[in-house]
Backbone of each chain as ProteinMPNN parsed JSONL, in Angstrom:
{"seq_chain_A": "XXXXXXXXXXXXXXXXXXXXXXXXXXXXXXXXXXXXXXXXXXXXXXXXXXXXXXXXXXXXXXXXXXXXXXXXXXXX", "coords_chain_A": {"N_chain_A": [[0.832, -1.207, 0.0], [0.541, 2.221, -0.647], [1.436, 5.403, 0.788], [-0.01, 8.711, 1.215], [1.846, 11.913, 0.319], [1.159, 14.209, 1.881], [0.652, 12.563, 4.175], [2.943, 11.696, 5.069], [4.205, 13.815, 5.552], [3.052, 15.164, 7.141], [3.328, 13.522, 9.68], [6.289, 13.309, 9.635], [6.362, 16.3, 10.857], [5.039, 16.21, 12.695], [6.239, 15.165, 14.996], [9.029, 16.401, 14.534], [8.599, 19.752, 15.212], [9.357, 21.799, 14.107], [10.552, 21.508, 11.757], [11.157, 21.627, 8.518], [9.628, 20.311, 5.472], [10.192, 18.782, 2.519], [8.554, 16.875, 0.231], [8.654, 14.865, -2.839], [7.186, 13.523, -5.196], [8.623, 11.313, -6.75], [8.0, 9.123, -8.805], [5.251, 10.119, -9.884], [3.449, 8.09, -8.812], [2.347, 7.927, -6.564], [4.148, 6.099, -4.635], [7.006, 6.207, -4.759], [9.102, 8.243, -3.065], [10.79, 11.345, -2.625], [12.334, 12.923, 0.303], [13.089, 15.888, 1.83], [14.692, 17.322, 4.814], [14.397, 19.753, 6.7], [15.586, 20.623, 10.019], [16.01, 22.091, 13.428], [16.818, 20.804, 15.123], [18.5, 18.801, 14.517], [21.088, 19.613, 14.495], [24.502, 18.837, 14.914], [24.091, 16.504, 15.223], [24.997, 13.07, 14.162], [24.954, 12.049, 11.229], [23.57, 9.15, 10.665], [21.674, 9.096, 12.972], [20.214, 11.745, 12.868], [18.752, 10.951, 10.239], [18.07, 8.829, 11.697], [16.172, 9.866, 13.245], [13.754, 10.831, 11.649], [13.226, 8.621, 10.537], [11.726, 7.819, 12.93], [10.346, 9.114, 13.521], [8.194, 8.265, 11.499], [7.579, 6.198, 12.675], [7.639, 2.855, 12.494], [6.624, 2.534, 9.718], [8.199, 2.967, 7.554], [10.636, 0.947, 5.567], [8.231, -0.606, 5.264], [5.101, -0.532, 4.488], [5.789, 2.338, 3.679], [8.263, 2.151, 1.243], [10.182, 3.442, -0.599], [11.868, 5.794, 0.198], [13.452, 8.32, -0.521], [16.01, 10.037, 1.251], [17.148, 13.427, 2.722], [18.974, 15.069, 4.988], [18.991, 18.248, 6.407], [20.622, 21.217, 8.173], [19.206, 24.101, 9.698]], "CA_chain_A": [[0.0, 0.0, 0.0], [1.356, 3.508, -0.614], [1.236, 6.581, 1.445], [0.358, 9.819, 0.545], [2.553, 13.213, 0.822], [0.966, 15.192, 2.965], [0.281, 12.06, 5.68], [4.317, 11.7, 4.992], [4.692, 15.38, 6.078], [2.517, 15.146, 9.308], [3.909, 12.518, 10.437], [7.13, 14.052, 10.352], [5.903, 17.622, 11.432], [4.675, 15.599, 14.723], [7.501, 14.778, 15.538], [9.531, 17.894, 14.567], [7.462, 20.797, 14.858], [10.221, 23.145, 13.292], [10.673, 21.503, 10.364], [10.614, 21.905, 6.72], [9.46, 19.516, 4.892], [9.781, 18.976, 1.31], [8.452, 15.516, 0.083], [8.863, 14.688, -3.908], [6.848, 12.223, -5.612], [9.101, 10.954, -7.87], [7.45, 8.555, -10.068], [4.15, 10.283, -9.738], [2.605, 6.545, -8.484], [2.324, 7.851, -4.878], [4.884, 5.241, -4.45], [8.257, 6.75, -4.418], [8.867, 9.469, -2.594], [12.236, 11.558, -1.894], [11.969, 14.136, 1.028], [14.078, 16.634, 2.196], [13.84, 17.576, 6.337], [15.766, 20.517, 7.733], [15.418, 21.092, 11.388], [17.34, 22.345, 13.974], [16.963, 19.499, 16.49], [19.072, 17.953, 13.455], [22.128, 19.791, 14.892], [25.393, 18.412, 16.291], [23.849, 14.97, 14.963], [25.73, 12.387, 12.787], [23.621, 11.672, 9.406], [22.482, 8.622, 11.144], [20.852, 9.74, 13.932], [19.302, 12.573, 11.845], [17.988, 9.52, 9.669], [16.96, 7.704, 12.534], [14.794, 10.617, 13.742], [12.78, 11.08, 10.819], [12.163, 7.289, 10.736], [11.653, 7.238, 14.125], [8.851, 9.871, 13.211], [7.482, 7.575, 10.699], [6.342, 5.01, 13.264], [7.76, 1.95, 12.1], [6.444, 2.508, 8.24], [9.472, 3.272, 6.63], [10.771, -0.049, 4.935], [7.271, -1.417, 5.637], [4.544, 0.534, 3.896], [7.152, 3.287, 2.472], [9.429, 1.135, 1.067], [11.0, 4.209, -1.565], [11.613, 7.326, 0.388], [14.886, 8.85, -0.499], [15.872, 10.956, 2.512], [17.689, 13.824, 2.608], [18.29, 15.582, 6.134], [19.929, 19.424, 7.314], [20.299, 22.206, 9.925], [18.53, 25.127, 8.707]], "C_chain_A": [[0.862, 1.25, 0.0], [0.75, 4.62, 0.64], [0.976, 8.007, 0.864], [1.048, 11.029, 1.049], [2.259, 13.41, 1.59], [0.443, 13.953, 4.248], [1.931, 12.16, 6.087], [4.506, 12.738, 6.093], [4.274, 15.595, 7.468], [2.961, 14.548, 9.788], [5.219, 13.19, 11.161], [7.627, 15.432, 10.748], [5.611, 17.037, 12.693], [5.521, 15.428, 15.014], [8.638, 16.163, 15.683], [8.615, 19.327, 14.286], [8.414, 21.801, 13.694], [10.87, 22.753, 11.929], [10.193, 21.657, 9.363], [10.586, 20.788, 6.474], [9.186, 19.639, 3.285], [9.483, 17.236, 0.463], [8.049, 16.351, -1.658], [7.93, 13.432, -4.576], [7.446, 11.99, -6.869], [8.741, 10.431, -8.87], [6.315, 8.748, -10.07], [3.299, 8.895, -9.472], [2.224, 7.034, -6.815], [2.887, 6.489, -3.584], [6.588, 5.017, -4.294], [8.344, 8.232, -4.461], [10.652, 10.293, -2.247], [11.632, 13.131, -0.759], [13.637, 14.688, 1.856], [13.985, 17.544, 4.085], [15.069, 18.334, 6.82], [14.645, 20.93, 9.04], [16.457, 21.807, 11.513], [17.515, 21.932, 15.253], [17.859, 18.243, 15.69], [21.098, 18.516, 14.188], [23.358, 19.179, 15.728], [25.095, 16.67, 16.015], [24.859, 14.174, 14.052], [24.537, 12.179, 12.29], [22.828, 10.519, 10.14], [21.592, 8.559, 11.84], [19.814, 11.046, 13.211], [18.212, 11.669, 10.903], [17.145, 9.264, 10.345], [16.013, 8.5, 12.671], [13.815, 10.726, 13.055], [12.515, 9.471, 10.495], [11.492, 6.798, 12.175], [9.849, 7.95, 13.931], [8.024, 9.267, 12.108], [6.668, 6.285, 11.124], [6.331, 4.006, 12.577], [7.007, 1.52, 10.135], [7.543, 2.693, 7.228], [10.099, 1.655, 6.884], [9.75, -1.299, 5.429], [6.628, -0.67, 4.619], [4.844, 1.043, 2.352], [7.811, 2.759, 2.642], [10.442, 2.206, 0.136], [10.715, 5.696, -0.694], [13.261, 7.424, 0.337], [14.715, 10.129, 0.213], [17.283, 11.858, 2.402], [18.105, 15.27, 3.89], [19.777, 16.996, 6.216], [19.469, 20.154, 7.932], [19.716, 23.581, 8.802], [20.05, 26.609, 8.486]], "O_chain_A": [[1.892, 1.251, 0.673], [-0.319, 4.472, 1.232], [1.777, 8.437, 0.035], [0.882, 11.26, 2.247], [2.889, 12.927, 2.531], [-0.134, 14.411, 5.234], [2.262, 12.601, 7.187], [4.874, 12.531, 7.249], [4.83, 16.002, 8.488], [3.229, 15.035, 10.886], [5.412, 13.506, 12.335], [8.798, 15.762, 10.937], [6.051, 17.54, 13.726], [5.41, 15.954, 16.122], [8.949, 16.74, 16.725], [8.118, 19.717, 13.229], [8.011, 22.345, 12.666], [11.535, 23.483, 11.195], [8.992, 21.819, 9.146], [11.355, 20.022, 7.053], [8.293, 20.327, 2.789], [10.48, 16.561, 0.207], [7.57, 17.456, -1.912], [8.251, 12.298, -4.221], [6.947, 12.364, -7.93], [8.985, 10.976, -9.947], [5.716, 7.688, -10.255], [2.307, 8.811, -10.195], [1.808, 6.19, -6.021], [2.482, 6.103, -2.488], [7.215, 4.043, -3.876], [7.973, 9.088, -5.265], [11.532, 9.669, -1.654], [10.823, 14.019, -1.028], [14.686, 14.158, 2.221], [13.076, 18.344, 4.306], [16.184, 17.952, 7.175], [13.482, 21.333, 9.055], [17.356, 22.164, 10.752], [18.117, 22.442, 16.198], [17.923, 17.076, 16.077], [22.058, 17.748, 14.245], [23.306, 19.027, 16.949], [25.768, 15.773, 16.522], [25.499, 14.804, 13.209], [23.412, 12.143, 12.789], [21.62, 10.675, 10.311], [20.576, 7.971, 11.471], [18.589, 10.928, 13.217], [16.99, 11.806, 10.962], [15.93, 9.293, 10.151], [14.902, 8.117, 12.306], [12.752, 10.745, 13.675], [11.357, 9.214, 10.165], [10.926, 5.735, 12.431], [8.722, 7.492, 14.117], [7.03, 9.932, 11.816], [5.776, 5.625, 10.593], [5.317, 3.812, 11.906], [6.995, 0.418, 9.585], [7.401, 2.438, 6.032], [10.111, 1.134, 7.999], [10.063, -2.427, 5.811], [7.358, -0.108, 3.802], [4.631, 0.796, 1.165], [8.291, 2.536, 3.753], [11.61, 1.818, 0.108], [9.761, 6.464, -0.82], [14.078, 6.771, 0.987], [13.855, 10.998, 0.065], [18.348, 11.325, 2.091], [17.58, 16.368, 3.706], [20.993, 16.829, 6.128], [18.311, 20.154, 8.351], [19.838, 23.817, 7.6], [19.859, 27.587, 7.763]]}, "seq_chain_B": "XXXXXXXXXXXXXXXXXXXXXXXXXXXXXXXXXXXXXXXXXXXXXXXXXXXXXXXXXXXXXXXXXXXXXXXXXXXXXXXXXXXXXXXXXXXXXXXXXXXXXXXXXXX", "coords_chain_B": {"N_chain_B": [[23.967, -20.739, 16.643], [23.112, -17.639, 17.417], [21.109, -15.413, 14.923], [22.155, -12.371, 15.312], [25.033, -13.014, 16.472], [25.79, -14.116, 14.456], [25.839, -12.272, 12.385], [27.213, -10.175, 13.787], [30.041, -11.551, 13.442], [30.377, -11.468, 10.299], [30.137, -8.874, 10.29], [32.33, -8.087, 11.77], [34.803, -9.275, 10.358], [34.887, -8.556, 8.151], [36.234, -6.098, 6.542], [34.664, -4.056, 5.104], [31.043, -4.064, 4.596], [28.375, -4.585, 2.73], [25.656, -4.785, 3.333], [22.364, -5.976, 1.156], [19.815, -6.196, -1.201], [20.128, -8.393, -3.508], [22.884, -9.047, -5.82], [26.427, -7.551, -6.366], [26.505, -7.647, -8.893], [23.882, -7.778, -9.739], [22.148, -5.76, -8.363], [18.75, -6.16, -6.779], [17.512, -3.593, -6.436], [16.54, -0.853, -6.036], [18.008, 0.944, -4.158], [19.892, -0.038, -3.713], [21.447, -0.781, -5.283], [22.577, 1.592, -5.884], [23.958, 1.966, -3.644], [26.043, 0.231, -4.601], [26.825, 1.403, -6.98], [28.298, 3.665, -5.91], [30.65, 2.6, -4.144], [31.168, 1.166, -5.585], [32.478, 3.207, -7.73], [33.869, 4.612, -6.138], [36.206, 2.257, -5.882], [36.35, 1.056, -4.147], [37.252, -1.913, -1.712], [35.173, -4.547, -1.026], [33.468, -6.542, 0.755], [29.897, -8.472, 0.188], [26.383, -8.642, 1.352], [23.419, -10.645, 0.411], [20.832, -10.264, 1.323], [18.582, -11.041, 0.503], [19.123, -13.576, -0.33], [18.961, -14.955, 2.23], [16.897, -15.341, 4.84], [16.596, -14.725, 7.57], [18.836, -13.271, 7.963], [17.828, -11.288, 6.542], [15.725, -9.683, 8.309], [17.157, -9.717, 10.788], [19.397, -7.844, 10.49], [17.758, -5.539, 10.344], [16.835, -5.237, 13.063], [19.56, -5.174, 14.413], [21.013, -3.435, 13.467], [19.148, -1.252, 14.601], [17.713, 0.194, 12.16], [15.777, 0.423, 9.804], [15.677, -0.17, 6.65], [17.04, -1.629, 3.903], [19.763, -1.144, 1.611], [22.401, -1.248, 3.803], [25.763, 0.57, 5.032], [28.464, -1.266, 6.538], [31.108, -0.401, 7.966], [34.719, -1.228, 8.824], [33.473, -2.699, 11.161], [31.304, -0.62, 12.274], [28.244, 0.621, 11.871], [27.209, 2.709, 9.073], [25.706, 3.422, 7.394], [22.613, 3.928, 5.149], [21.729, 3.882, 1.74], [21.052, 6.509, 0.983], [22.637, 8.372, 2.966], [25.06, 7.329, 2.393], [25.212, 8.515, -0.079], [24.956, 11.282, 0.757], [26.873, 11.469, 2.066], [29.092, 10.552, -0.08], [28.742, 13.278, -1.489], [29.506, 14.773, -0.184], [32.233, 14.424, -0.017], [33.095, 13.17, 2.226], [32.795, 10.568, 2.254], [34.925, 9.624, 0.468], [37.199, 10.748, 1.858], [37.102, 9.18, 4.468], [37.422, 6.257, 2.935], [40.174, 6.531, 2.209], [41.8, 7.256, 4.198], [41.373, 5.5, 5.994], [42.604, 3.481, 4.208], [40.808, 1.538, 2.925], [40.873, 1.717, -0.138], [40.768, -0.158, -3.041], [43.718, -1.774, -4.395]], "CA_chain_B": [[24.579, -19.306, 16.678], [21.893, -16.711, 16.495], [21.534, -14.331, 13.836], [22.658, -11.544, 15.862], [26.599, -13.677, 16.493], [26.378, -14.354, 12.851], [25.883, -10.559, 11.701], [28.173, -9.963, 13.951], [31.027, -12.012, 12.897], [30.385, -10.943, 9.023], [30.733, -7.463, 10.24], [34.107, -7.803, 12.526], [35.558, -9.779, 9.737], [35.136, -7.862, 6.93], [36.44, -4.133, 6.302], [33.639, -3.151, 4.373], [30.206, -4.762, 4.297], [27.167, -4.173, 2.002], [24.189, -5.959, 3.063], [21.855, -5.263, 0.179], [19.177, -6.976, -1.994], [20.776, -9.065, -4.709], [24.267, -9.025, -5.725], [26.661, -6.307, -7.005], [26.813, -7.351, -10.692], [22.568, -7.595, -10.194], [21.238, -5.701, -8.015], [17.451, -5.89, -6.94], [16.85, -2.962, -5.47], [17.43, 0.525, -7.309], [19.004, 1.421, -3.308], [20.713, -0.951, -3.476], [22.033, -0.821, -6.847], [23.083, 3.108, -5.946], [24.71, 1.717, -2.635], [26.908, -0.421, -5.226], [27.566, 2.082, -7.527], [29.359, 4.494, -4.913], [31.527, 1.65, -3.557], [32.528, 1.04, -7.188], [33.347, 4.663, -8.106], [34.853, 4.864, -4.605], [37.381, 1.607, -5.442], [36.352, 0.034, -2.488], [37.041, -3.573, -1.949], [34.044, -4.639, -0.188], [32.117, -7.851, 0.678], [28.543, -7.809, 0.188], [25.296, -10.031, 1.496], [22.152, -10.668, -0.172], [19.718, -10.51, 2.187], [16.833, -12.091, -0.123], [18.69, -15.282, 0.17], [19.474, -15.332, 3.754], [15.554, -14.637, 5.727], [17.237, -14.806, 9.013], [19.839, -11.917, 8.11], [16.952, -9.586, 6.26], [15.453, -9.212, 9.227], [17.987, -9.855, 12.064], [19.974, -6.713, 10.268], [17.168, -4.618, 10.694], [17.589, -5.297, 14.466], [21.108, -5.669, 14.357], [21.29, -2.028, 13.701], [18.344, -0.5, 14.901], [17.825, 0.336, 11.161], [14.502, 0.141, 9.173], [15.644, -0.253, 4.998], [18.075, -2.182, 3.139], [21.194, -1.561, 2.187], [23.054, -1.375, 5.024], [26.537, -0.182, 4.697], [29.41, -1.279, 7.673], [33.024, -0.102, 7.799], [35.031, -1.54, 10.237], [32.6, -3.131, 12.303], [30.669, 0.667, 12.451], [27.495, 1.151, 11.045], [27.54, 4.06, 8.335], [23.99, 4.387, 7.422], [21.885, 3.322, 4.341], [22.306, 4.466, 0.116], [20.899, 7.984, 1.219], [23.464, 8.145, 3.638], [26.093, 7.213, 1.43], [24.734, 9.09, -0.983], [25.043, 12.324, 1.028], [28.741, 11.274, 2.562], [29.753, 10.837, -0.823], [28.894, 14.55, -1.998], [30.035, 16.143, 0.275], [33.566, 14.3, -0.252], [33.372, 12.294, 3.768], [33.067, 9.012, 2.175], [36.281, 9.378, -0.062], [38.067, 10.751, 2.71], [37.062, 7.587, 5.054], [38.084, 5.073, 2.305], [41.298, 7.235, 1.641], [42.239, 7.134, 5.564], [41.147, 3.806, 6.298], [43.034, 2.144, 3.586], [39.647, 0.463, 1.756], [40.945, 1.639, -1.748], [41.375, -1.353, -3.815], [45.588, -1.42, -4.114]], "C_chain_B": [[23.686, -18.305, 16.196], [22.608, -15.816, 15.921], [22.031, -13.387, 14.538], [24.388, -11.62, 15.746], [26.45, -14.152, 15.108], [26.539, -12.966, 12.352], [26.971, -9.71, 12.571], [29.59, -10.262, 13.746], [30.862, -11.07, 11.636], [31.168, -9.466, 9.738], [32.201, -7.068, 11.007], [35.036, -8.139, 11.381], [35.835, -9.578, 8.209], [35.204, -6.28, 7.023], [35.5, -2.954, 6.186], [32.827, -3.916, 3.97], [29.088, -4.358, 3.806], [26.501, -5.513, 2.311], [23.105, -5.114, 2.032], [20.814, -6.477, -0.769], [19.975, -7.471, -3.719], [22.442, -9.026, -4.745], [24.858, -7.778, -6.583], [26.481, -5.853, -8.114], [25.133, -7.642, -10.801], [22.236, -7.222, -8.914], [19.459, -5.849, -8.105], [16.836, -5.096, -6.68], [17.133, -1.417, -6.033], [18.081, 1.606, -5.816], [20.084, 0.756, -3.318], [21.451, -0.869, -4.382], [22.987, 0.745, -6.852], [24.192, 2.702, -4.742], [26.599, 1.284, -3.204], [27.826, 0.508, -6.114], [28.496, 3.303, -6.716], [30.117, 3.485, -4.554], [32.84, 1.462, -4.756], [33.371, 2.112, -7.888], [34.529, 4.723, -7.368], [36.591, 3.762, -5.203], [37.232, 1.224, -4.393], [36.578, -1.32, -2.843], [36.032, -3.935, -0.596], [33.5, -5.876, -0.15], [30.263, -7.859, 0.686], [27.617, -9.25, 0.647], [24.21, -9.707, 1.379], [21.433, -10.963, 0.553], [18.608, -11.191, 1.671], [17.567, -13.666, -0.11], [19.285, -15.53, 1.412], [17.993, -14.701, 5.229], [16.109, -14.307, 7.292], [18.098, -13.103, 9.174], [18.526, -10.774, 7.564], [16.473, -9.123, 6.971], [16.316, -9.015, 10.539], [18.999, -8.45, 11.725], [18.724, -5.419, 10.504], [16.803, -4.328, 12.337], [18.709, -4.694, 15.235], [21.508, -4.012, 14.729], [20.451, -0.699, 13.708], [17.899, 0.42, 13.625], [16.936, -0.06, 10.408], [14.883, -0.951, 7.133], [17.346, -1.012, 5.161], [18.568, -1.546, 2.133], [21.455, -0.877, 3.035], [24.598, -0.913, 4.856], [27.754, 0.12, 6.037], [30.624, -1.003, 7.251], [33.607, -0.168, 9.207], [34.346, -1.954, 11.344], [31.334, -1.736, 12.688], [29.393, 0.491, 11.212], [27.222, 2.469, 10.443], [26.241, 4.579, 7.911], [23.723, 3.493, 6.04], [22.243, 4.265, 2.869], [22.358, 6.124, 0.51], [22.383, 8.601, 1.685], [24.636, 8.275, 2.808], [26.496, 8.281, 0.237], [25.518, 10.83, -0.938], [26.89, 12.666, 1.684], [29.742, 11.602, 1.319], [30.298, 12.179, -2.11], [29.67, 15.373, -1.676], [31.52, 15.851, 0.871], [34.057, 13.674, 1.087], [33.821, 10.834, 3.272], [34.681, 8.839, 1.425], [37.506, 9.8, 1.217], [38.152, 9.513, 3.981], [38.131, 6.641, 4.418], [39.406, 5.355, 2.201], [42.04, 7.019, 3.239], [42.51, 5.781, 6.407], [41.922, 3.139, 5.383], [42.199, 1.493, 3.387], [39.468, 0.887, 0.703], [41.74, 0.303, -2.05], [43.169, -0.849, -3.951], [45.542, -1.487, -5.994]], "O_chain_B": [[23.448, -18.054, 15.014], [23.77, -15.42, 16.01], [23.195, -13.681, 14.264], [25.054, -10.745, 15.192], [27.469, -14.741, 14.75], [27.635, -12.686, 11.867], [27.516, -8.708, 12.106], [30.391, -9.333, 13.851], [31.176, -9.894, 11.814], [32.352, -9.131, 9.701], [32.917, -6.078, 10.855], [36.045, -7.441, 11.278], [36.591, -10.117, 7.401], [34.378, -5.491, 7.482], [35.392, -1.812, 6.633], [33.199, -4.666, 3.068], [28.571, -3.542, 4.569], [26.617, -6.667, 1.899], [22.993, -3.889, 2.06], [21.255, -7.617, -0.914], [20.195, -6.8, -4.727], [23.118, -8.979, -3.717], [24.15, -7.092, -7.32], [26.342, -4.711, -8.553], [24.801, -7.78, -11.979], [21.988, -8.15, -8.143], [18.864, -5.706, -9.173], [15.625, -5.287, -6.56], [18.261, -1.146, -6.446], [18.531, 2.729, -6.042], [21.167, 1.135, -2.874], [22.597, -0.922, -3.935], [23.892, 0.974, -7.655], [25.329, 3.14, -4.911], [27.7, 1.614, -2.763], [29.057, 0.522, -6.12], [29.503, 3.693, -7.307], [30.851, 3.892, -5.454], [34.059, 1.503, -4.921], [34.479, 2.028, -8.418], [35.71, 4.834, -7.699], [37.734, 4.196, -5.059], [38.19, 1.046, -3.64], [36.257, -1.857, -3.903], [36.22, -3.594, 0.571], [33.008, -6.281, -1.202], [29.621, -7.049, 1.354], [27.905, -10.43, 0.444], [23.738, -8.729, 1.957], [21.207, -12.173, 0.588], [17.805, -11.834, 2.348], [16.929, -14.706, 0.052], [20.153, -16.396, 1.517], [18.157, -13.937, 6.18], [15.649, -13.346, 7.908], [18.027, -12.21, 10.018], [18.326, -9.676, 8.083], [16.442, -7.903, 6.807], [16.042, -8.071, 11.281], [19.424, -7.913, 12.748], [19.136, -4.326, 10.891], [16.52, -3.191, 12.715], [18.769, -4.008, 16.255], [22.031, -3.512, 15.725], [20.696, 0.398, 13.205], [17.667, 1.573, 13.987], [17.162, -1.235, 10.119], [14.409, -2.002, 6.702], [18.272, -0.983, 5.971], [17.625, -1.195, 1.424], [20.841, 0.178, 3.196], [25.216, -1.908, 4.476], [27.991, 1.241, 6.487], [31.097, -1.398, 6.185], [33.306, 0.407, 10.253], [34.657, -1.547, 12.464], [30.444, -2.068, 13.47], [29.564, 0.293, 10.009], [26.994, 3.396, 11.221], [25.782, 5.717, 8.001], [24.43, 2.516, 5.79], [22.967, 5.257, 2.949], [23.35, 6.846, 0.401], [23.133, 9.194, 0.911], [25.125, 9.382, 2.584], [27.576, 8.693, -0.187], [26.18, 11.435, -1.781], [27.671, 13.618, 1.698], [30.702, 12.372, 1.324], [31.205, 12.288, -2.935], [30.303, 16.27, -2.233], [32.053, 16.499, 1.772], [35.275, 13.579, 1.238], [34.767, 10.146, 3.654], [35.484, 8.0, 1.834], [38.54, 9.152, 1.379], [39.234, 9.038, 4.326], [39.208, 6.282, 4.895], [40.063, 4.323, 2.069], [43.116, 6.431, 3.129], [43.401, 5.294, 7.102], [42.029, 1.953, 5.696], [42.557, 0.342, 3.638], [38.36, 0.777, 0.178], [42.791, -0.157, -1.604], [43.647, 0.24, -3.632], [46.574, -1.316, -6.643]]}, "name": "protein", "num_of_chains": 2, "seq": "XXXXXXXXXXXXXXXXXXXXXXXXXXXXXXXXXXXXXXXXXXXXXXXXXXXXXXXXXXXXXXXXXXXXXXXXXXXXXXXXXXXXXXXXXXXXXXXXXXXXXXXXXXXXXXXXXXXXXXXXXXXXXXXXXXXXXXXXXXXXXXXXXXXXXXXXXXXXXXXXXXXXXXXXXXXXXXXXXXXXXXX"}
């Protein structure tokens, strides 16, 4: 099953209130998605931990679900 | 020997490990397949494991390293992060300096 953008985006707006979010639907299928997430609770992080957070804010759907989200994370 | 002491061996005992769907010269996975092609630009010498034929490791790596998606990629026993990851290391010129420091350019 796919997801769409804007549940993408809440999801990880709940989680980070102060972020930007820019989600992409790449192959217009509402099936691959690339998103782009600057915070600034992203700071001082290594890349994976930045990662983790925004899957952490995805609530176990990311490589379940959303299986194509190319992620792309910075400090504002 | 649970999966856990098996994924751990692999990863002490190899330099540089790509767990990843399929193999290098086929990937299945178009992350996976991007994971490969940075490694190969890079000159890495790397071992890699196909998680679609090992059920035990596709999931026991997503455990392993508290880590949702496949590929996976380890250096030195360290988990480095997933294609994105890689992706973003290798722009911004981290990952060549790793492999370049570490000694995991092919000779």
């Amino acid at each position: 099953m796919a997801m769409a953008a804007d549940e993408i985006e809440g999801m990880i707006k709940a989680a980070l209130p102060d972020a930007l979010v820019e989600i992409t639907d790449l192959a217009g299928d509402g099936n691959h998605y690339a998103a782009r997430v600057v915070s600034e609770s992203f700071r001082g992080l290594p890349r994976v931990k930045q990662h983790k957070t925004v899957y952490d804010a995805l609530g176990g759907k990311m490589g379940g679900v959303l299986h194509a989200l190319q992620l792309t994370t910075a400090t504002p | 020997m649970s999966v856990n002491e098996r994924i751990d061996g692999i990863v002490k005992t190899n330099d540089v490990v790509l767990f990843m769907k399929g193999t290098p010269l086929f990937p299945q996975c178009g992350f996976s397949s991007k994971a490969v092609a940075i490694l190969d630009h890079l000159g890495v010498t790397y071992e890699s494991v196909d998680v679609l034929q090992d059920m035990e490791i596709r999931s026991g790596i997503k455990e392993y390293s508290d880590w949702p998606t496949i590929p996976q990629l380890y250096v030195k026993g360290e988990f480095l992060g997933g294609s994105d990851i890689m992706m973003e290391m290798y722009e911004a010129g981290e990952l060549q300096e790793l492999v370049t420091s570490q000694g995991l350019a092919k000779a």
